[in-house]
MDTraj code that builds the backbone (N, CA, C; nanometers):
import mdtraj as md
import numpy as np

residues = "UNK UNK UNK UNK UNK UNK UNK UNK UNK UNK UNK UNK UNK UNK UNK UNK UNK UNK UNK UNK UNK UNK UNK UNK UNK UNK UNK UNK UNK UNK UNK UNK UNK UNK UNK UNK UNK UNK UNK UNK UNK UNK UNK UNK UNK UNK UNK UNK UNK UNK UNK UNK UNK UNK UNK UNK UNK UNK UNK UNK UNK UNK UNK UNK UNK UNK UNK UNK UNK UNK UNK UNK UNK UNK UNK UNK UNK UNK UNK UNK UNK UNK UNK UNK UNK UNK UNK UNK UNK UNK UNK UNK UNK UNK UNK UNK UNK UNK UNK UNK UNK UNK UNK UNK UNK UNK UNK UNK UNK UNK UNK UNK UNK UNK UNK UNK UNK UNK UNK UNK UNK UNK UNK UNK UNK UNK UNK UNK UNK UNK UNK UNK UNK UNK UNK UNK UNK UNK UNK UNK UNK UNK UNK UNK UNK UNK UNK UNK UNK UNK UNK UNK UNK UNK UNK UNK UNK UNK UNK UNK UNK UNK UNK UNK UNK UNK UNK UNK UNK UNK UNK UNK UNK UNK UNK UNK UNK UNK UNK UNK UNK UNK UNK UNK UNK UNK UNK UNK UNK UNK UNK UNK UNK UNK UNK UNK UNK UNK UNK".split()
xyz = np.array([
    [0.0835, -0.1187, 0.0000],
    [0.0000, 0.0000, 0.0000],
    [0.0880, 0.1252, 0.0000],
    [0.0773, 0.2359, -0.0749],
    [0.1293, 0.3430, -0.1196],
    [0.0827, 0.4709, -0.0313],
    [0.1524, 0.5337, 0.0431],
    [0.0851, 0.6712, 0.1267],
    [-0.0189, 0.7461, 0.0003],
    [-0.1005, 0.8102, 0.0799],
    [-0.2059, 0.8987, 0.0052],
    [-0.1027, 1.0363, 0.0168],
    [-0.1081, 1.1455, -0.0531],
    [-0.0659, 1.2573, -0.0640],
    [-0.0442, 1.3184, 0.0610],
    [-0.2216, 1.3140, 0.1683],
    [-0.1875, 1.3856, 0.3078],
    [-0.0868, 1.2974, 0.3908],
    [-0.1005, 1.2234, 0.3274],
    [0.0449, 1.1354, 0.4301],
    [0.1872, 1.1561, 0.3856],
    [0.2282, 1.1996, 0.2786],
    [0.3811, 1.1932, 0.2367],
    [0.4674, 1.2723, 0.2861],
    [0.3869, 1.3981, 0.3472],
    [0.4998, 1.4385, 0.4838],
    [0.5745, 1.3261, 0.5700],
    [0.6381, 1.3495, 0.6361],
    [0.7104, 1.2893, 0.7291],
    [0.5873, 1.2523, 0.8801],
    [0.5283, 1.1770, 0.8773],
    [0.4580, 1.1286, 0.9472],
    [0.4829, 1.0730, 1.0715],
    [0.5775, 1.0608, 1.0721],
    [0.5908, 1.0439, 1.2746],
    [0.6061, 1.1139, 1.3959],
    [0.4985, 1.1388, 1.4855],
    [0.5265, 1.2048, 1.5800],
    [0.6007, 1.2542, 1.7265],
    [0.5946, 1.3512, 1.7624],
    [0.7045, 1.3847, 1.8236],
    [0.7820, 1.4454, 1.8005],
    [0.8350, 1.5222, 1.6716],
    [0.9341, 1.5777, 1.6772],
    [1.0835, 1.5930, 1.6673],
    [1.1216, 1.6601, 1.7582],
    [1.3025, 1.6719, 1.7542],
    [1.2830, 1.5699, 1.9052],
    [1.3880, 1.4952, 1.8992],
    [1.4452, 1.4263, 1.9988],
    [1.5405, 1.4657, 2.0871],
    [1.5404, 1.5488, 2.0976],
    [1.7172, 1.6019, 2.2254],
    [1.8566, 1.6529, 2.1255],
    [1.9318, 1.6461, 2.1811],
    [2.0477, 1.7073, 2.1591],
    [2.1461, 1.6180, 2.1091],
    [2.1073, 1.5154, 2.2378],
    [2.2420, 1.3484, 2.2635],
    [2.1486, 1.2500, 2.1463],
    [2.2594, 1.2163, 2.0723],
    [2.2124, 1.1066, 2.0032],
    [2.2092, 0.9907, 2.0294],
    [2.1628, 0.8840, 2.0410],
    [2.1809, 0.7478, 2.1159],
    [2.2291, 0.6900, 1.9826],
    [2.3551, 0.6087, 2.0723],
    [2.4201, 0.5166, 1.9364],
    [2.4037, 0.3806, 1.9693],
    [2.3030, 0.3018, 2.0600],
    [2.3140, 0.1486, 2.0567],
    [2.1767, 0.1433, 2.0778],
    [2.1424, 0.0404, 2.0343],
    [1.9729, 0.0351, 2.0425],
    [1.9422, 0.0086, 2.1398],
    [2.0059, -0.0414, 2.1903],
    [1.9820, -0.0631, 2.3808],
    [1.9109, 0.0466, 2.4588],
    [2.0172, 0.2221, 2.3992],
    [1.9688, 0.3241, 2.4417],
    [1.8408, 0.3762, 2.4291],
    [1.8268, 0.3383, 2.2818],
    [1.7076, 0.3889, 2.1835],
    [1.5728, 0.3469, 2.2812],
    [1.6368, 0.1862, 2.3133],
    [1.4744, 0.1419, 2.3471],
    [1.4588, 0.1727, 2.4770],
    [1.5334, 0.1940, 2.5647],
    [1.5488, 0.2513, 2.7137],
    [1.5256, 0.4136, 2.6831],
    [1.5468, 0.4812, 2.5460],
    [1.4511, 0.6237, 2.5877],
    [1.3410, 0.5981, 2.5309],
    [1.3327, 0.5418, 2.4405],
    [1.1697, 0.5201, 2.3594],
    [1.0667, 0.4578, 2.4939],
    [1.0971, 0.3961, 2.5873],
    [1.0757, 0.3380, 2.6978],
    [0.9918, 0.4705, 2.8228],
    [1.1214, 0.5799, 2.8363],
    [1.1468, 0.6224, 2.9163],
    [1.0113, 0.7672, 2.8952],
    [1.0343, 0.7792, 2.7629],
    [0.9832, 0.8837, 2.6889],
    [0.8891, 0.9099, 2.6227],
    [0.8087, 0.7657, 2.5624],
    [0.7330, 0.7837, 2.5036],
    [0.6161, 0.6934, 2.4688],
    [0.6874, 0.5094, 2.5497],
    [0.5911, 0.4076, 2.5763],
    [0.4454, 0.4915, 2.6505],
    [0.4727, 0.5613, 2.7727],
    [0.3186, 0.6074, 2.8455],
    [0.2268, 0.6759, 2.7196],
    [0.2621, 0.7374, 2.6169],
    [0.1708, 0.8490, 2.5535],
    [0.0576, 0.6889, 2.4549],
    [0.1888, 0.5829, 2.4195],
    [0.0983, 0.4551, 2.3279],
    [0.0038, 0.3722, 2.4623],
    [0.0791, 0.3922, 2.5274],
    [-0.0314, 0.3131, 2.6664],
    [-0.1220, 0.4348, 2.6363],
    [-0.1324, 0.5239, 2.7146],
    [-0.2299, 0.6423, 2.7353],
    [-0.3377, 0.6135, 2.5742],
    [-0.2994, 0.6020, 2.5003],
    [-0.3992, 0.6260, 2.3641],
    [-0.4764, 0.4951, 2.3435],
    [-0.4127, 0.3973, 2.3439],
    [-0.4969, 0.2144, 2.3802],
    [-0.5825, 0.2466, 2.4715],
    [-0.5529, 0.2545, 2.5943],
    [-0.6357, 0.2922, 2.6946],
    [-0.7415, 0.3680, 2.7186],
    [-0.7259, 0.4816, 2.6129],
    [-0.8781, 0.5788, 2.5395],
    [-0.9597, 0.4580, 2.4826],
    [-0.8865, 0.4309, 2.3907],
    [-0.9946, 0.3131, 2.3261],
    [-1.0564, 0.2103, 2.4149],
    [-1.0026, 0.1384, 2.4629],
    [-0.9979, 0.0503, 2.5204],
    [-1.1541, 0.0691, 2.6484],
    [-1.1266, 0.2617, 2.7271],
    [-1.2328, 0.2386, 2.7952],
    [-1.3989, 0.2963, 2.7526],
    [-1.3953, 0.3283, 2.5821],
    [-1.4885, 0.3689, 2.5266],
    [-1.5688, 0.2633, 2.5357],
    [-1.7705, 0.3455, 2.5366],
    [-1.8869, 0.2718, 2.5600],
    [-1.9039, 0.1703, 2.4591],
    [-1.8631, 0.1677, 2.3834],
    [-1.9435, 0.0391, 2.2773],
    [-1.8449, 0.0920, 2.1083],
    [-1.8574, -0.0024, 2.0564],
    [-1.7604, -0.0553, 1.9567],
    [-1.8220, 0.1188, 1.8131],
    [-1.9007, 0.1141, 1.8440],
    [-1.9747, 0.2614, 1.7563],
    [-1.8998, 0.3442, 1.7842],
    [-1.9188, 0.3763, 1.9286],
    [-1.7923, 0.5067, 1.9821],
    [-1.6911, 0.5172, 1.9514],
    [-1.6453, 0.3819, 1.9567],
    [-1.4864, 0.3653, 1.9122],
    [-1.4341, 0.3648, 1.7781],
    [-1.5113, 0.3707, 1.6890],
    [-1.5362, 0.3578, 1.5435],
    [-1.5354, 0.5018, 1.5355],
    [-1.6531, 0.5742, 1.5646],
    [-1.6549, 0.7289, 1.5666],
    [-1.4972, 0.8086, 1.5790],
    [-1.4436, 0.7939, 1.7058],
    [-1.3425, 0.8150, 1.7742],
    [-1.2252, 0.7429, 1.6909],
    [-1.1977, 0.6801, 1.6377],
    [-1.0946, 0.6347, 1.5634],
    [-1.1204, 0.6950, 1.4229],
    [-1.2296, 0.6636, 1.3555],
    [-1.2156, 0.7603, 1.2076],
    [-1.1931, 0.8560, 1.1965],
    [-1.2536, 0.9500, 1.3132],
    [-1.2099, 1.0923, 1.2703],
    [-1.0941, 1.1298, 1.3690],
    [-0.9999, 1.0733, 1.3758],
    [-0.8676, 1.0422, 1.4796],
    [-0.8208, 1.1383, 1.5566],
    [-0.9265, 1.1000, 1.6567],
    [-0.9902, 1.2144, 1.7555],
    [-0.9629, 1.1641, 1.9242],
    [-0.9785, 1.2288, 1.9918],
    [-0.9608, 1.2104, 2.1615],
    [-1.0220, 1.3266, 2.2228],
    [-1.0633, 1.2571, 2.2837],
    [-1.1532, 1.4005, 2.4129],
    [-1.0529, 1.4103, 2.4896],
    [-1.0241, 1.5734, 2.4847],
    [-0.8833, 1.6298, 2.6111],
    [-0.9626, 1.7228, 2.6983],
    [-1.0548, 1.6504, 2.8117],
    [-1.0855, 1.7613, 2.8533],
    [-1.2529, 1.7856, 2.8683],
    [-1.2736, 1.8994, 2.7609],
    [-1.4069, 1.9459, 2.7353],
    [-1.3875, 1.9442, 2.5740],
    [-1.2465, 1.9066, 2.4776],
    [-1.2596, 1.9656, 2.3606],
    [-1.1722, 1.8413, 2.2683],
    [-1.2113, 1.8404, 2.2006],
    [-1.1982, 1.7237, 2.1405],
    [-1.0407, 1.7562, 2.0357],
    [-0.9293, 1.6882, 2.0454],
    [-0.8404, 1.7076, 1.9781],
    [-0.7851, 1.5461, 1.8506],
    [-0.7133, 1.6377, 1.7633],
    [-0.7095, 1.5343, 1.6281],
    [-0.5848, 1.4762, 1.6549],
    [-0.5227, 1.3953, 1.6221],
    [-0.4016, 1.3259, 1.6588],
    [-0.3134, 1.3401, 1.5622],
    [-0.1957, 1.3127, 1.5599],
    [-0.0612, 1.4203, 1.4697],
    [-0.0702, 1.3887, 1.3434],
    [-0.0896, 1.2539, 1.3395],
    [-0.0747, 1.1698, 1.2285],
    [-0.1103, 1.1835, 1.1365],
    [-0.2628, 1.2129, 1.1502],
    [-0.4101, 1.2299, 1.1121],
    [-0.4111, 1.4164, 1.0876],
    [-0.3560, 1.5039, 1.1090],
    [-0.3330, 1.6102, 1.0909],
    [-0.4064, 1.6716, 0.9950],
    [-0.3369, 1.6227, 0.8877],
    [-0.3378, 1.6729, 0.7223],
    [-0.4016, 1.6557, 0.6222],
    [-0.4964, 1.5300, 0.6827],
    [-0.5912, 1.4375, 0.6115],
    [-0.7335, 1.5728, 0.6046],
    [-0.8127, 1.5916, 0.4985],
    [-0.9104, 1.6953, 0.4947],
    [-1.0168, 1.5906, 0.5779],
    [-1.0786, 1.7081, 0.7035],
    [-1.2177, 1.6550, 0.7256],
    [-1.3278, 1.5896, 0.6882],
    [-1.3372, 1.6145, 0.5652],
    [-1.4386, 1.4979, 0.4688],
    [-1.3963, 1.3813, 0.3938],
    [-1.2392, 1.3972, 0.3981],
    [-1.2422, 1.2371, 0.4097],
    [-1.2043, 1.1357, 0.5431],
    [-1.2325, 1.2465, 0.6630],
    [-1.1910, 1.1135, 0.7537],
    [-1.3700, 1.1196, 0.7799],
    [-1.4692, 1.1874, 0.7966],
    [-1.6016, 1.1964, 0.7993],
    [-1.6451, 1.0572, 0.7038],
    [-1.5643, 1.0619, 0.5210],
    [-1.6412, 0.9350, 0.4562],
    [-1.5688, 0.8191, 0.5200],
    [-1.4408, 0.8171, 0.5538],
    [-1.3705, 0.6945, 0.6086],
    [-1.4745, 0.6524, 0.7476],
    [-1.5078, 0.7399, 0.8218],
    [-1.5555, 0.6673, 0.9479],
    [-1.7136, 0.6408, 0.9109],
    [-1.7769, 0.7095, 0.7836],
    [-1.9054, 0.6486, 0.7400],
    [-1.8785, 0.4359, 0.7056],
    [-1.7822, 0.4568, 0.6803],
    [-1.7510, 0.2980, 0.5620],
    [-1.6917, 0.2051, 0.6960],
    [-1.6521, 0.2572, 0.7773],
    [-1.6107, 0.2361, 0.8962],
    [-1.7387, 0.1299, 0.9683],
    [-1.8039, 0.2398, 0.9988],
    [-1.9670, 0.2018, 1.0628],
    [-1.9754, 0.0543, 0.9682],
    [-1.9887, 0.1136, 0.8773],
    [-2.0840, 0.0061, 0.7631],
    [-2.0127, -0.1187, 0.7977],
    [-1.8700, -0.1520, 0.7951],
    [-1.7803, -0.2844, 0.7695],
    [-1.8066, -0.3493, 0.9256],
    [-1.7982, -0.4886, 0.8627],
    [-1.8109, -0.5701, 0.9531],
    [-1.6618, -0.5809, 1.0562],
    [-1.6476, -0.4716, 1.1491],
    [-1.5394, -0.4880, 1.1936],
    [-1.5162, -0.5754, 1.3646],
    [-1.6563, -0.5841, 1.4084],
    [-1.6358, -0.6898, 1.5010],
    [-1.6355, -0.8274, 1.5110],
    [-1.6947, -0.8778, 1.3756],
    [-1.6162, -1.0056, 1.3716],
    [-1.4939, -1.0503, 1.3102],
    [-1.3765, -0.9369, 1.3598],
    [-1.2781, -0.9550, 1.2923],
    [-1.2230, -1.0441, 1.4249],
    [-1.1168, -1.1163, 1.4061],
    [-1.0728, -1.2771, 1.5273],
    [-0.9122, -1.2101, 1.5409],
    [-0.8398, -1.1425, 1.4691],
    [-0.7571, -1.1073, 1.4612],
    [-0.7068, -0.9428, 1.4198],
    [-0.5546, -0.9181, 1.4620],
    [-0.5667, -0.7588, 1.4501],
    [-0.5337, -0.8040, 1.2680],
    [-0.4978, -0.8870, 1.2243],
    [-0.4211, -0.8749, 1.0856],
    [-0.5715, -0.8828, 0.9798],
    [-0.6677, -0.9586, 1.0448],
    [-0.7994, -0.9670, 1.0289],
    [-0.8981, -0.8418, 1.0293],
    [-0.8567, -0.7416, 1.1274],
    [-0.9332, -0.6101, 1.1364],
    [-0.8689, -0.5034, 1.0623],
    [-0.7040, -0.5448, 1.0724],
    [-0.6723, -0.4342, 0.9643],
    [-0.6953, -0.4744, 0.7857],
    [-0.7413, -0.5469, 0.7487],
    [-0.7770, -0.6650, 0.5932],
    [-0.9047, -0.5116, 0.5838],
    [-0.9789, -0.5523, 0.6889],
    [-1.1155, -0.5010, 0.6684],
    [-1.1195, -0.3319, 0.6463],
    [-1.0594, -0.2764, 0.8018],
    [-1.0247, -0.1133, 0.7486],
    [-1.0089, -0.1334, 0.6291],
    [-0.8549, -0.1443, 0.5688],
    [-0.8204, -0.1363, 0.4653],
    [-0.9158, -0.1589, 0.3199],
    [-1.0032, -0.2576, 0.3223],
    [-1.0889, -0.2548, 0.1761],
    [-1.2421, -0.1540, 0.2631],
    [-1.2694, -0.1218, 0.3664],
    [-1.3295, -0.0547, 0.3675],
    [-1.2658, 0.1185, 0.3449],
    [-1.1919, 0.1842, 0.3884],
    [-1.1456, 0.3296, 0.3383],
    [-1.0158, 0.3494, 0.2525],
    [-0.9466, 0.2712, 0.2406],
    [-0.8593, 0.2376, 0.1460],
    [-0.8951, 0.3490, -0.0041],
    [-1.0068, 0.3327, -0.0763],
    [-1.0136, 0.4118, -0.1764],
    [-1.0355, 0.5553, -0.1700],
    [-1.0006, 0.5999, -0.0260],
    [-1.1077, 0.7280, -0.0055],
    [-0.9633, 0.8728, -0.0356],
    [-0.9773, 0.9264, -0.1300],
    [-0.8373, 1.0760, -0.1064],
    [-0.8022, 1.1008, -0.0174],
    [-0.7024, 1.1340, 0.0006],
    [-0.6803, 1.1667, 0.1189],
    [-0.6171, 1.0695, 0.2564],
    [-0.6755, 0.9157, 0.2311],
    [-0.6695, 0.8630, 0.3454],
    [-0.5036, 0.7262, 0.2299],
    [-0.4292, 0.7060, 0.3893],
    [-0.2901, 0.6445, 0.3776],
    [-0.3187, 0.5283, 0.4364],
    [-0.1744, 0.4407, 0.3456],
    [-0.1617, 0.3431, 0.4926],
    [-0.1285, 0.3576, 0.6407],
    [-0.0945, 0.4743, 0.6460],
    [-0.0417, 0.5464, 0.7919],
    [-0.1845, 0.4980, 0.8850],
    [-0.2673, 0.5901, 0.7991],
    [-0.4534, 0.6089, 0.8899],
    [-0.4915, 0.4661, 0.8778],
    [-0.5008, 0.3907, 0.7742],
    [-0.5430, 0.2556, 0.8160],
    [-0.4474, 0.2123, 0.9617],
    [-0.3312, 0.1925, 0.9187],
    [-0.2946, 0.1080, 1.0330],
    [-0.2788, 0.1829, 1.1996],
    [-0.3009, 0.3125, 1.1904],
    [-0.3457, 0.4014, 1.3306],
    [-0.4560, 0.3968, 1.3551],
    [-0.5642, 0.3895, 1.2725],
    [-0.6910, 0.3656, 1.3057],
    [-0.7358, 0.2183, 1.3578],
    [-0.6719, 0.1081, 1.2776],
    [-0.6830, -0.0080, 1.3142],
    [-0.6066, -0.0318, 1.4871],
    [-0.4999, 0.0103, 1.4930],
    [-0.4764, -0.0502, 1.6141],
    [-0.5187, 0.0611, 1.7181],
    [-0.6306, 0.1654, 1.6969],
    [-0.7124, 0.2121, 1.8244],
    [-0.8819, 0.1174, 1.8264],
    [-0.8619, 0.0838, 1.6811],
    [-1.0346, -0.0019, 1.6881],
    [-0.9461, -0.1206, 1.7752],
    [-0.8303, -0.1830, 1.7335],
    [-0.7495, -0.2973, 1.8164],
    [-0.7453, -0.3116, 1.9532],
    [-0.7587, -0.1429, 2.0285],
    [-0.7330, -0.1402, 2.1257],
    [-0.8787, -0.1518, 2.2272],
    [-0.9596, -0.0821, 2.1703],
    [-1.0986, -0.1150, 2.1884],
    [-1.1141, -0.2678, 2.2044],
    [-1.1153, -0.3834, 2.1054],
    [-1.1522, -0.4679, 2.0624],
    [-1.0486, -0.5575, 2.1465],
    [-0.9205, -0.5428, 2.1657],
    [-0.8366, -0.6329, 2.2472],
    [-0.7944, -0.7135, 2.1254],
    [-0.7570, -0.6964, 1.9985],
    [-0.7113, -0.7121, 1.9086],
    [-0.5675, -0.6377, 1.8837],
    [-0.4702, -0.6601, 1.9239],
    [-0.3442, -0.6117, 1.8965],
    [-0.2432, -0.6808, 1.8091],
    [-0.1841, -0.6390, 1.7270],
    [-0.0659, -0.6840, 1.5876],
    [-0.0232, -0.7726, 1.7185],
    [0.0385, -0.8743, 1.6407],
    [0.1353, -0.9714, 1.6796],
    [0.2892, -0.9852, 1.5760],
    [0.2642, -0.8865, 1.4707],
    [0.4114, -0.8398, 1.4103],
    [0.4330, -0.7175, 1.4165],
    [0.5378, -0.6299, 1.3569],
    [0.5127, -0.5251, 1.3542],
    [0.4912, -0.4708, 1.2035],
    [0.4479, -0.3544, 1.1620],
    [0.3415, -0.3648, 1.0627],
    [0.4539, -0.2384, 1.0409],
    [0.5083, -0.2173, 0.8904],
    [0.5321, -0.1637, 0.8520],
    [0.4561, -0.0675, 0.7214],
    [0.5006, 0.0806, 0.7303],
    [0.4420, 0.1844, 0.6640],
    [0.5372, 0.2874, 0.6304],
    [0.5120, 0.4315, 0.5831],
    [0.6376, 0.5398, 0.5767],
    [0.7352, 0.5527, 0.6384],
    [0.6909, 0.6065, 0.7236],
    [0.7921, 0.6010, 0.8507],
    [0.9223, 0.5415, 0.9085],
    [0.7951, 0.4171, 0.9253],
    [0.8884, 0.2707, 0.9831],
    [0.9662, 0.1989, 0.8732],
    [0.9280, 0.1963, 0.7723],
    [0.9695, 0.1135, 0.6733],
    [1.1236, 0.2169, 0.6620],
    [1.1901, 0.3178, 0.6813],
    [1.3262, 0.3757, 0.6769],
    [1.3550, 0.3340, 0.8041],
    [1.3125, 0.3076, 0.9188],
    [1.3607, 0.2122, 1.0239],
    [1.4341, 0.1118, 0.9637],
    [1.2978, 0.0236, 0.9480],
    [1.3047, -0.0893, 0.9291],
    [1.4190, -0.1488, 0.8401],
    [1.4572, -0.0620, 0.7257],
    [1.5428, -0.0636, 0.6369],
    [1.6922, -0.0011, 0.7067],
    [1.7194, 0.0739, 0.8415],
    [1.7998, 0.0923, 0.8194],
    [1.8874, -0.0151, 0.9869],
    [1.7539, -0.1135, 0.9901],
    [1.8185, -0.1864, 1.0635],
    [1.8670, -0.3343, 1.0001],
    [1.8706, -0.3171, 0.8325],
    [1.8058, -0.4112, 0.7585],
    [1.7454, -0.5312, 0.7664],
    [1.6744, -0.4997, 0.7891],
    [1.4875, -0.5469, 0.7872],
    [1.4898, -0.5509, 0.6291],
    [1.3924, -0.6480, 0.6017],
    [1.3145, -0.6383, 0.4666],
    [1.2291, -0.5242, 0.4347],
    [1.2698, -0.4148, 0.4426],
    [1.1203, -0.3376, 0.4500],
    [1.0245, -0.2821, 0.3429],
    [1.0663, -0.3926, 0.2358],
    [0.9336, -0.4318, 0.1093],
    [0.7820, -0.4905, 0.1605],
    [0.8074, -0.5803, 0.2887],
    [0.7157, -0.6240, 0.3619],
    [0.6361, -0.5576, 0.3977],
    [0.4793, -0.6117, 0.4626],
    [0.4292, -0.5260, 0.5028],
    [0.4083, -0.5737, 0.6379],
    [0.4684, -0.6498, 0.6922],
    [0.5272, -0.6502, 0.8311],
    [0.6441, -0.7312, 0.8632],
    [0.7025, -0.6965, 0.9759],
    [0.7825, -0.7930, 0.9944],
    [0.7824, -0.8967, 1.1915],
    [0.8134, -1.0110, 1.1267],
    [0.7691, -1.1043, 1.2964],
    [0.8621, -1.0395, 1.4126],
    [0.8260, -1.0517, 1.5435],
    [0.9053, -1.0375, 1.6229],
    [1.0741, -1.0949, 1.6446],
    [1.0820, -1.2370, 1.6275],
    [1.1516, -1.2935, 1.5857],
    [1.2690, -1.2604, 1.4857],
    [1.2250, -1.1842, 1.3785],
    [1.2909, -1.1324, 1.3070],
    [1.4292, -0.9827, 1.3342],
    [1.3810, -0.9225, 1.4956],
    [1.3992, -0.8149, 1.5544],
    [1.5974, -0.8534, 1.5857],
    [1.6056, -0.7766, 1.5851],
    [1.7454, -0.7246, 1.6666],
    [1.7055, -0.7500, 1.8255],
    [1.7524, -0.8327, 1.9381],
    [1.7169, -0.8529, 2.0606],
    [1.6995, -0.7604, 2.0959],
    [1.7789, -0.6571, 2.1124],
    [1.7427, -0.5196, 2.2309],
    [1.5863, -0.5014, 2.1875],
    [1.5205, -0.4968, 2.1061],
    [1.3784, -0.4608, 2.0334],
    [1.2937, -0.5711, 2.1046],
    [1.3615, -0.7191, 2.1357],
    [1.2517, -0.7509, 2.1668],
    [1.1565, -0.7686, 2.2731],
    [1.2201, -0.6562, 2.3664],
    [1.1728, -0.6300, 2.5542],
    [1.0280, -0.5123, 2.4992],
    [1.0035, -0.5115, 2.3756],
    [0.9303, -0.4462, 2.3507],
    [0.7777, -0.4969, 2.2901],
    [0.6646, -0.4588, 2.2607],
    [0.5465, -0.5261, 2.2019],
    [0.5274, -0.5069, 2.0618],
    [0.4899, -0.5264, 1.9905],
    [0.5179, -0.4931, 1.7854],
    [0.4513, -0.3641, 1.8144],
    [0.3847, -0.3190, 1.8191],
    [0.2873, -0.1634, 1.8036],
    [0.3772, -0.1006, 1.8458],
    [0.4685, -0.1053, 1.9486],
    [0.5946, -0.0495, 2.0237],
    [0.6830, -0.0314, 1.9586],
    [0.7199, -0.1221, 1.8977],
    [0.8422, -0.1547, 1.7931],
    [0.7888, -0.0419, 1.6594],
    [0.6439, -0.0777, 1.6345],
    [0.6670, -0.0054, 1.5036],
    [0.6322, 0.1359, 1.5405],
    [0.6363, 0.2078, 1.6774],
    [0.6264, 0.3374, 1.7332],
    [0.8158, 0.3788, 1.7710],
    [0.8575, 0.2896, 1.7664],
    [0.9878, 0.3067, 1.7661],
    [1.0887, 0.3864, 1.6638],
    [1.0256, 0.2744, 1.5511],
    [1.1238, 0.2802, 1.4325],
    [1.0625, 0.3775, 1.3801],
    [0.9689, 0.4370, 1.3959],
    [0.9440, 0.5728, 1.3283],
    [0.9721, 0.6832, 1.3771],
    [0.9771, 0.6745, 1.5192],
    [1.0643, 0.7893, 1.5696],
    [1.1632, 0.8123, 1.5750],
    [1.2417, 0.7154, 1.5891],
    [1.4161, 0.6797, 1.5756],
    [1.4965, 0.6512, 1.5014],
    [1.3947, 0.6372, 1.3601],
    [1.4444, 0.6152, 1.2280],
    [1.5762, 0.6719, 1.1505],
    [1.5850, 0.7895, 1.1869],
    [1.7464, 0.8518, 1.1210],
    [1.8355, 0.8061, 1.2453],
    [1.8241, 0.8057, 1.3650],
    [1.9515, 0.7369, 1.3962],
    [1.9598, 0.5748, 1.4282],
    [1.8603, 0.5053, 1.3737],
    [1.9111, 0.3416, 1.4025],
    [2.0313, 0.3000, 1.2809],
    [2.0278, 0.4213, 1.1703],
    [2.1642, 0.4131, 1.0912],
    [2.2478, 0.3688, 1.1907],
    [2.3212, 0.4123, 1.2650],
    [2.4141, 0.4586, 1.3400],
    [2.4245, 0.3626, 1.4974],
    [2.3196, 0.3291, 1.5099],
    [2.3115, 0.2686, 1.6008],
    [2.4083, 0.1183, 1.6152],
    [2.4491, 0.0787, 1.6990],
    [2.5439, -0.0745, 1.6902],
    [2.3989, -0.1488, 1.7348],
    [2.4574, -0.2874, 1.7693],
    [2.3549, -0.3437, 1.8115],
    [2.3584, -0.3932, 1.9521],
    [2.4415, -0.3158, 2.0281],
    [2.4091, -0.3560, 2.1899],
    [2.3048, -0.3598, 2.2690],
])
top = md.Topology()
chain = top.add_chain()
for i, resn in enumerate(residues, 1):
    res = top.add_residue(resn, chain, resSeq=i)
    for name in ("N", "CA", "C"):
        top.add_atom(name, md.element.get_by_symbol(name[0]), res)
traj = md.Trajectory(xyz[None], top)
C-alpha cells in the first residue's frame, strides 16, 4: 500500500528528539521506553475504555480524543481533509469490523473498507486499526510496517518491502518491547538506528 498525498509528509510524531544522540539500540529502546511508551499506553487505553464498539469507530475515524471538554485530532491524522476522515468513518460504521478474530484480520477489513477514499494512507489505516485494536483487544502480533517505519526498518536491515515484519525477526534489544511499540519506535528513531550498533 502506497501513502495517500496527506500522508507523504514525514509522518511520525514527536518531533526533535534532544540534543544526545543514542548510538546502541539498547539506548534507543530505554529512551523510547522512558519517553514515550506512556503516551501509546495512554492512547490504547482511550480506546480501550470507550462505551461500545460505535464510539470507538466514531473516535478512531475521525482520529480524535476528548482532552478535557474539547476534542483534539491526533498528529498523524493532521493533514488528512475533514471529509475524508467523515467518509472513512461512514464505511467504517458500515464494515463488519467486530467479527474480525484477529488484529491482521481487522486491519484486511479497514483497509478494503477506506482504502479508496483521497486523502486517506496506509499510515490512517494502520493508526486507526490498532485504536479499533485497542478497543476490541485485538493487537498486531508483528510489527506492521508503513512510511515512517519502513526507513527504520530498512535501516536496521529489515526487509522493508514487507508489510510486516515477525518479532523474531527483531534485533534482541527490540525484543523487551510489544510490535505496536516496535513499530512506534522505528518511526521515531528512524534517522539514527543508521548509526546505532547493536548492543
Amino acid at each position: 500500500m502506497r501513502s495517500a498525498a496527506a500522508e507523504s509528509h514525514d509522518p511520525c510524531r514527536r518531533g526533535f528528539r534532544g540534543q544526545k544522540r543514542l548510538r546502541s539500540l539498547t539506548a534507543i529502546v530505554q529512551d523510547y521506553i522512558h519517553s514515550h511508551r506512556h503516551k501509546s499506553i495512554r492512547e490504547l487505553r482511550y480506546f480501550r475504555k470507550l462505551p461500545s464498539l460505535e464510539v470507538a469507530i466514531t473516535e478512531a475515524g475521525l482520529a480524535r480524543r476528548l482532552d478535557g471538554k474539547r476534542y483534539k485530532r491526533y498528529s498523524h491524522q493532521r493533514r488528512i481533509p475533514r471529509k475524508a476522515l467523515e467518509t472513512a468513518t461512514r464505511r467504517l460504521h458500515r464494515a463488519t469490523l467486530r467479527a474480525a478474530h484477529s488484529f491482521t484480520d481487522l486491519i484486511t477489513r479497514v483497509n478494503t473498507a477506506v482504502r479508496s477514499i483521497h486523502g486517506i494512507g496506509e499510515l490512517y489505516v494502520y493508526d486507526t486499526t490498532l485504536r479499533l485494536g485497542g478497543h476490541l483487544r485485538r493487537l498486531p502480533r508483528e510489527v506492521y510496517l508503513h512510511a515512517g517505519t519502513r526507513r527504520g526498518a530498512r535501516a536496521l536491515g529489515l526487509d522493508h518491502r514487507l508489510g510486516s515484519v515477525s518479532p523474531n525477526q527483531l534485533p534482541a534489544a527490540l525484543r523487551r518491547l510489544r510490535p505496536h511499540e516496535v513499530e512506534d519506535l522505528l518511526c521515531i528513531y528512524k534517522d539514527w538506528l543508521r548509526t546505532a550498533n547493536g548492543a
